[in-house]
C-alpha positions as a Markdown table, in Angstrom:
| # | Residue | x | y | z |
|---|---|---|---|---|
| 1 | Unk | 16.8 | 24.7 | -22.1 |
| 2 | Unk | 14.2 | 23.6 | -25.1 |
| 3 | Unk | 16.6 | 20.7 | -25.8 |
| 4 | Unk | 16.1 | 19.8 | -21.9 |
| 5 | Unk | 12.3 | 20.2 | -21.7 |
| 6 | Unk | 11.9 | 18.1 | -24.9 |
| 7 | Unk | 13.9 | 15.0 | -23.8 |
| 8 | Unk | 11.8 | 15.9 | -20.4 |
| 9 | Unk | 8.0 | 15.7 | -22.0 |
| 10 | Unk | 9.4 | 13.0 | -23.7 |
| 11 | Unk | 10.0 | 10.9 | -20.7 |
| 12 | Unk | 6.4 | 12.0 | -19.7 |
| 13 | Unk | 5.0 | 10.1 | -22.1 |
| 14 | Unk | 4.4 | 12.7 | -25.2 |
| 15 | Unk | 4.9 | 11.6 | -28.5 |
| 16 | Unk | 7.5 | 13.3 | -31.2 |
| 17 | Unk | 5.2 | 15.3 | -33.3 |
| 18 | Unk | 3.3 | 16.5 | -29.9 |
| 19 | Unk | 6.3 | 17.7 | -28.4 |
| 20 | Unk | 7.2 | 19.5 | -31.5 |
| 21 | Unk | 4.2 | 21.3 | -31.7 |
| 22 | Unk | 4.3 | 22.8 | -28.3 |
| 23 | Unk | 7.6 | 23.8 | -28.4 |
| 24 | Unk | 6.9 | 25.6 | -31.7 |
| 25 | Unk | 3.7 | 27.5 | -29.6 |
| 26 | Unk | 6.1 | 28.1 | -27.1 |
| 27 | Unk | 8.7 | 29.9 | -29.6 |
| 28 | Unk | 5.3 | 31.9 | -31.3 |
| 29 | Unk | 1.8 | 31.4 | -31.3 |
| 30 | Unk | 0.2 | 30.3 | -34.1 |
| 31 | Unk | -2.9 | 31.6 | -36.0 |
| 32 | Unk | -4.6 | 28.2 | -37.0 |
| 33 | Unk | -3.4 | 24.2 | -37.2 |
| 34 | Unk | -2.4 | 24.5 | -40.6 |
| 35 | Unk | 0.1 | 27.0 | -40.0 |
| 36 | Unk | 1.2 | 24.4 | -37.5 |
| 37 | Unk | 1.6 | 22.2 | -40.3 |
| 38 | Unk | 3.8 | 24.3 | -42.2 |
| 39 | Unk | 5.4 | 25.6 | -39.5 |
| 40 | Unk | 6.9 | 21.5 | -38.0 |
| 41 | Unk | 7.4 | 20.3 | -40.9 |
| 42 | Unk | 5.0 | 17.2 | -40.0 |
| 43 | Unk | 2.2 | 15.5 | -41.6 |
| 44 | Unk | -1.3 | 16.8 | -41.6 |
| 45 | Unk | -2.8 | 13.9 | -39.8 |
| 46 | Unk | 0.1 | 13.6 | -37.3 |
| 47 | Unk | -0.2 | 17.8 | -36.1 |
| 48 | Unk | -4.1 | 17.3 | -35.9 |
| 49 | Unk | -3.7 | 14.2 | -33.7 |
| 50 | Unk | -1.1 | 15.7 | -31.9 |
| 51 | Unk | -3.2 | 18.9 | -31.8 |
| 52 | Unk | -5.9 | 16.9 | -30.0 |
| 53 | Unk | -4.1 | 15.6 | -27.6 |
| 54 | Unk | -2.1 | 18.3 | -26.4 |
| 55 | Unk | -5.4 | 20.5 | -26.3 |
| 56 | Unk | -6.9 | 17.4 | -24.1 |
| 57 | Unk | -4.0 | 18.1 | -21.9 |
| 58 | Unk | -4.7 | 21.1 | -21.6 |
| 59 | Unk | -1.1 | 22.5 | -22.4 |
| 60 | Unk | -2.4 | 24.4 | -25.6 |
| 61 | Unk | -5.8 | 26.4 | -25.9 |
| 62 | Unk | -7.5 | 28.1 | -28.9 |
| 63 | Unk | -8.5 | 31.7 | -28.6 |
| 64 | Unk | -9.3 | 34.0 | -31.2 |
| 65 | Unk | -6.4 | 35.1 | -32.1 |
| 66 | Unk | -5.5 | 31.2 | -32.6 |
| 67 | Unk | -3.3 | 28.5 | -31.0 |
| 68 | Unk | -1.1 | 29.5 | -27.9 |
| 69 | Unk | 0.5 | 26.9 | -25.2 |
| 70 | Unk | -0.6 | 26.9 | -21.6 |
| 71 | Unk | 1.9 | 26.6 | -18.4 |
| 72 | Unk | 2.9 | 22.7 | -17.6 |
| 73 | Unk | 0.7 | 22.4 | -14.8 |
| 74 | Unk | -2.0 | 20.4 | -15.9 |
| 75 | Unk | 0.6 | 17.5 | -17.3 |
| 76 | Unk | 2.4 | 18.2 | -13.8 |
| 77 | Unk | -0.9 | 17.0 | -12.1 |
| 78 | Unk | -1.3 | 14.5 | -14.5 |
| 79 | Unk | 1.9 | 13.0 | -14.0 |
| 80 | Unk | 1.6 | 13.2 | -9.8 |
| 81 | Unk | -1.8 | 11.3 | -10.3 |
| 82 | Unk | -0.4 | 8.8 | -12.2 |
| 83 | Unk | 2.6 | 8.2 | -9.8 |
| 84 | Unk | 0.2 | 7.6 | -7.1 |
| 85 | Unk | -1.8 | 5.7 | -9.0 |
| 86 | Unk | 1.4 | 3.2 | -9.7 |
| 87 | Unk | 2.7 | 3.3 | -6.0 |
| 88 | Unk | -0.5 | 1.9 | -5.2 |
| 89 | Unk | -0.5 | -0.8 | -7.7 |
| 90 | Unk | 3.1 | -1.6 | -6.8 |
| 91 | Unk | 2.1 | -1.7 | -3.3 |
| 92 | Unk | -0.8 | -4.6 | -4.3 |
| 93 | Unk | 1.4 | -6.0 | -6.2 |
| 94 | Unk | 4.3 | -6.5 | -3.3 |
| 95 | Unk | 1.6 | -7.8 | -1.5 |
| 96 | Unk | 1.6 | -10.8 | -3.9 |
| 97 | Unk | 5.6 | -11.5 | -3.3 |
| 98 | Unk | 6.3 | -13.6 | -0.4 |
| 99 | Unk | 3.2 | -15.6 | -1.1 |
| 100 | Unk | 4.5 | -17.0 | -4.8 |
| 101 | Unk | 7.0 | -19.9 | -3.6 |
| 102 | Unk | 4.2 | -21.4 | -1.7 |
| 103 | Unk | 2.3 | -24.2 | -4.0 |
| 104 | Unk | -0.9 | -22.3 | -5.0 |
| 105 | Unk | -2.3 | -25.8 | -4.2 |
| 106 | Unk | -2.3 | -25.1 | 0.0 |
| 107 | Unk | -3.4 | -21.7 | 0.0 |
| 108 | Unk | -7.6 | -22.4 | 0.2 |
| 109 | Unk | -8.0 | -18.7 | 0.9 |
| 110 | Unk | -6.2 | -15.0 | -0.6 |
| 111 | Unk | -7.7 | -11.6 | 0.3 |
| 112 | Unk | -6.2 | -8.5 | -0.1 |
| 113 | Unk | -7.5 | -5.2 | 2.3 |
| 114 | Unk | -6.4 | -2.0 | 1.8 |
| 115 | Unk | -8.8 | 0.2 | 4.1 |
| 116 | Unk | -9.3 | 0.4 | 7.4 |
| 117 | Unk | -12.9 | -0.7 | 7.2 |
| 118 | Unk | -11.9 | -4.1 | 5.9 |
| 119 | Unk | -8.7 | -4.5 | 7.9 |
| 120 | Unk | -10.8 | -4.1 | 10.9 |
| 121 | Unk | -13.5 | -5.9 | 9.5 |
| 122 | Unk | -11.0 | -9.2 | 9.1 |
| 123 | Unk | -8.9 | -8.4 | 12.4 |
| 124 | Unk | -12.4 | -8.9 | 14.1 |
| 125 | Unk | -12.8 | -12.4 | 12.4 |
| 126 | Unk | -9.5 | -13.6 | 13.4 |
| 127 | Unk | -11.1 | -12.9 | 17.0 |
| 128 | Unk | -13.6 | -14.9 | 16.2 |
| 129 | Unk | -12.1 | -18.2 | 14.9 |
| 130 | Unk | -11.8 | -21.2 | 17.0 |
| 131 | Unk | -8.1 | -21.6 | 18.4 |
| 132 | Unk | -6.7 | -22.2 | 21.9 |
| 133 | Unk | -4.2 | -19.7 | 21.8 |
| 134 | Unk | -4.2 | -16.6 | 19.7 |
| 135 | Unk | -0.1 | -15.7 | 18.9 |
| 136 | Unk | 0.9 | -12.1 | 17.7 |
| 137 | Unk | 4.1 | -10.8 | 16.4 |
| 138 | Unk | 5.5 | -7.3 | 15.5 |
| 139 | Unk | 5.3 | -4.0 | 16.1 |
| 140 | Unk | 2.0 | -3.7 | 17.9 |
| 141 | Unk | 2.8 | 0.0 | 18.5 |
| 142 | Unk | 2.1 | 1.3 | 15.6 |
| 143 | Unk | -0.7 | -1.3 | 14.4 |
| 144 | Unk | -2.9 | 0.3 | 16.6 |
| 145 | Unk | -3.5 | 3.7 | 14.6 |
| 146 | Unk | -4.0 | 1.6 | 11.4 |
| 147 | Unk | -7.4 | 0.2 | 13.4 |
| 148 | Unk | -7.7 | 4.0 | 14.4 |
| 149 | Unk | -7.4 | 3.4 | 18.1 |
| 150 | Unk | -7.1 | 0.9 | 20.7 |
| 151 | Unk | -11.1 | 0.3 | 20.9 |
| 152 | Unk | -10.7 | -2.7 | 17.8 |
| 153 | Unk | -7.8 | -4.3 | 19.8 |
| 154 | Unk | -9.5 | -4.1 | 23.2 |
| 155 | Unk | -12.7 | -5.8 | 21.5 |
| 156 | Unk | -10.3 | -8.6 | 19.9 |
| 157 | Unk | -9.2 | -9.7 | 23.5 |
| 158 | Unk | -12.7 | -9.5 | 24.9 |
| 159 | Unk | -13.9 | -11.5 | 21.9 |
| 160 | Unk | -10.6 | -14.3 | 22.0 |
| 161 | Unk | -11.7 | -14.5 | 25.8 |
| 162 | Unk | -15.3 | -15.1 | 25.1 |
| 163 | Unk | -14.1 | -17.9 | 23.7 |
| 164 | Unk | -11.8 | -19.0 | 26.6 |
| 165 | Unk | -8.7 | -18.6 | 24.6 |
| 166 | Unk | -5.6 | -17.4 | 26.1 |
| 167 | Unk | -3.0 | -15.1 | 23.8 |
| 168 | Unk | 0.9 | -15.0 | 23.3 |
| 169 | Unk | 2.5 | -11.4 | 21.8 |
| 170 | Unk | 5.8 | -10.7 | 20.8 |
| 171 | Unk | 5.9 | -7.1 | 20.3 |
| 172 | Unk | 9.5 | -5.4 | 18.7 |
| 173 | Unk | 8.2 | -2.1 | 19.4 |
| 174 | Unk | 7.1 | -0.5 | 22.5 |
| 175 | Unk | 5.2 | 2.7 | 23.8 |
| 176 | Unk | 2.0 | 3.8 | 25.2 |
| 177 | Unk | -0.5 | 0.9 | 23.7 |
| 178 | Unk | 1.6 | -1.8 | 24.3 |
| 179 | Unk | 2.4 | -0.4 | 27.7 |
| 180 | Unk | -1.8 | -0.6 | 28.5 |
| 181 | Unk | -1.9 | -3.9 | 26.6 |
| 182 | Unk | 0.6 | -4.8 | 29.1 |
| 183 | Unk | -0.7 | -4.2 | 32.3 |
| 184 | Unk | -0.4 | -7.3 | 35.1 |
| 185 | Unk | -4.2 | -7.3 | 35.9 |
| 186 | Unk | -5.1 | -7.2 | 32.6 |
| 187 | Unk | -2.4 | -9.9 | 31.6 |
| 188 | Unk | -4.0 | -11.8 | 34.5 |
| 189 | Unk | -7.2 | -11.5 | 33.7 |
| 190 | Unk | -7.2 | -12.4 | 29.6 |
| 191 | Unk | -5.2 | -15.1 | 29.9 |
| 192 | Unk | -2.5 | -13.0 | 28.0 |
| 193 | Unk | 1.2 | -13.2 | 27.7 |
| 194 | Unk | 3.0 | -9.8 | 26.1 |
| 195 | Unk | 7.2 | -9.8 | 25.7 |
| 196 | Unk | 9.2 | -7.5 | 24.0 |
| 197 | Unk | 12.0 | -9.1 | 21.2 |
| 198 | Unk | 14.2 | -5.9 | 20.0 |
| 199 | Unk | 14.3 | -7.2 | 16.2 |
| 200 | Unk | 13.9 | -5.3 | 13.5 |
| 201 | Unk | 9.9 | -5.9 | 12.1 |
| 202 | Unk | 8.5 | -2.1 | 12.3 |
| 203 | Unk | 5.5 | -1.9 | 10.3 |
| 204 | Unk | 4.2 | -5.1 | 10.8 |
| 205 | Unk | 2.1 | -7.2 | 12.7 |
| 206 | Unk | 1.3 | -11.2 | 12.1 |
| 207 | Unk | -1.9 | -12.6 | 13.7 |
| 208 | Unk | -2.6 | -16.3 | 13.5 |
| 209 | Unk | -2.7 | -19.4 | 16.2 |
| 210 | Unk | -1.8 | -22.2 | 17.9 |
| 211 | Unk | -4.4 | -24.5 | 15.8 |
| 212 | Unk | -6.2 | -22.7 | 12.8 |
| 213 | Unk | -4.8 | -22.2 | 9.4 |
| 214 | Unk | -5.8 | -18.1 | 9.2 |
| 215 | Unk | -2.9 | -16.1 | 8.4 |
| 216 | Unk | -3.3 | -12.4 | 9.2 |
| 217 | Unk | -0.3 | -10.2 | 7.5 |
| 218 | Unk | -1.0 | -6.5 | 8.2 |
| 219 | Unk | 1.9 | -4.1 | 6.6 |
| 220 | Unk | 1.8 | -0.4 | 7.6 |
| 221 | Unk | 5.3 | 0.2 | 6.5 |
| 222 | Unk | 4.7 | 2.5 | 3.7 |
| 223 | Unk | 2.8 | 5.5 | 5.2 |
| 224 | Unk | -1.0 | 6.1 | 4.2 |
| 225 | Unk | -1.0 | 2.9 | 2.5 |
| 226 | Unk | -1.6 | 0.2 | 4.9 |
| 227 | Unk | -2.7 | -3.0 | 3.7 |
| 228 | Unk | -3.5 | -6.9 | 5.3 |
| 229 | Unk | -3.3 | -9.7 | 3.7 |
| 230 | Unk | -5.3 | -12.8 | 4.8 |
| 231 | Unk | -4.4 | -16.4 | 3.9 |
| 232 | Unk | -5.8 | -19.6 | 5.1 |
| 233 | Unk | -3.2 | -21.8 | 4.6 |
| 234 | Unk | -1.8 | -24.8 | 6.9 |
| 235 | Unk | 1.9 | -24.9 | 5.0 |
| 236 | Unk | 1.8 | -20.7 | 5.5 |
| 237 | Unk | 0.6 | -21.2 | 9.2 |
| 238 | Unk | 3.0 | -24.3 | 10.3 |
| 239 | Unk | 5.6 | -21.7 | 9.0 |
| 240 | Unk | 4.5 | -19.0 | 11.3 |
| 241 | Unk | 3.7 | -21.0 | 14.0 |
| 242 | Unk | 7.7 | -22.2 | 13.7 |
| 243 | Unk | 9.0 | -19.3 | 13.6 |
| 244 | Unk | 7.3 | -18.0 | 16.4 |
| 245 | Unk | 8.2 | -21.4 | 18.4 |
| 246 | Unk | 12.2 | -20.3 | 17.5 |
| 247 | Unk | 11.5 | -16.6 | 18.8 |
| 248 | Unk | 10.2 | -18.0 | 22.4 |
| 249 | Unk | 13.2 | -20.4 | 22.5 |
| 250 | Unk | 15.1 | -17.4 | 21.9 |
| 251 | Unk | 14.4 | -15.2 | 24.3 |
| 252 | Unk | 14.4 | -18.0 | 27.1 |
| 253 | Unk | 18.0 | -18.4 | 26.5 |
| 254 | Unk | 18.6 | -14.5 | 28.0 |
């Protein structure tokens, strides 16, 4: 079992001498550091750093009657902070990926949002830009809960018909909010257009345009952790724009 746990705290990031110490507190308490000393085998300097750092932890305290290890809880939280700390960085990170084979030169705009206040806040400007048609794709479904309702999305249309602009959707999901987006007098009366393509693109939802260069990527695939990326980019929004031009052909064919 102690050969286990050591090639375990090992992995967790504690050094040799640290892990030697605690396993000797955990075979007998000790009355002071420099029994410690004696006791591993290891050099002064290395069983008071080690000392520090595992009291820092908080997997050994002193008491008076000396040193004595504490449970594994605290590096257990320790460890589960740090994981979510790195899921979220790798999440940032991913958001990087599909962008890095376009030529930094004809992006002119990259911004990262990872909370709902700012995903909203930059769904509302691509309301607002100047386009003749607004074109969605994805899974609209479950977009809407990232905005926290349907109240952003009804305010987008209102706003993309202030401005006498119609809108195209492909939605590959369906259920109650697409079903209200959907509605024939409402179609009628925003100039919309809403079909549903049964491809697989849960967890995401692509806002741009018939005519500006604003890119919206929103990913909510990874749950609690949604995050949109805008791009204003004319080689990233001729790509979408193509794609989207194949999908319409597409679905004429049936």
């Amino acid at each position: 079992m102690y050969k286990k746990l050591k090639s375990l705290l090992l992995e967790a990031g504690l050094n040799e001498a640290e892990v030697i110490l605690y396993m000797e507190l955990l075979k007998k308490p000790s009355a002071n550091k420099w029994e410690l000393v004696s006791r591993s085998g290891l050099d002064k300097n290395k069983v008071y750093r080690a000392f520090d750092r595992l009291h820092g932890f908080k997997m050994i305290e002193k008491t008076d009657l000396g040193v004595e290890p504490l449970s594994l809880d605290c590096l257990i939280k320790n460890l589960e902070s740090k994981q979510k700390k790195t899921k979220s960085l790798a999440d940032k990170i991913k958001d990087f990926s599909p962008f890095l084979k376009v030529p930094v030169e004809s992006i002119n705009e990259f911004e990262i949002c990872d909370s709902e206040e700012e995903i909203i806040d930059k769904y509302m400007m691509m309301s607002e830009i100047k386009y003749n048609t607004n074109l969605d794709f994805g899974d609209l479904e479950n977009f809407v809960p990232v905005l926290g309702g349907l109240e952003p999305v009804l305010k987008f249309r209102q706003k993309r018909y202030n401005q006498n602009a119609k809108n195209i959707a492909i939605c590959t999901t369906v259920g109650p909010y697409t079903s209200c987006m959907s509605r024939k007098q409402d179609l009628k009366m925003f100039k919309s257009n809403i079909d549903l393509l049964k491809v697989d693109f849960k967890g995401k939802w692509v806002i741009f345009s018939d005519t500006s260069d604003y890119v919206m990527f929103n990913n909510f695939s990874v749950d609690k952790n949604p995050s949109s990326v805008l791009v204003k980019s004319k080689v990233i929004a001729d790509t979408q724009r193509m794609q989207f031009d194949q999908f319409m052909k597409n679905m004429n064919k049936f």
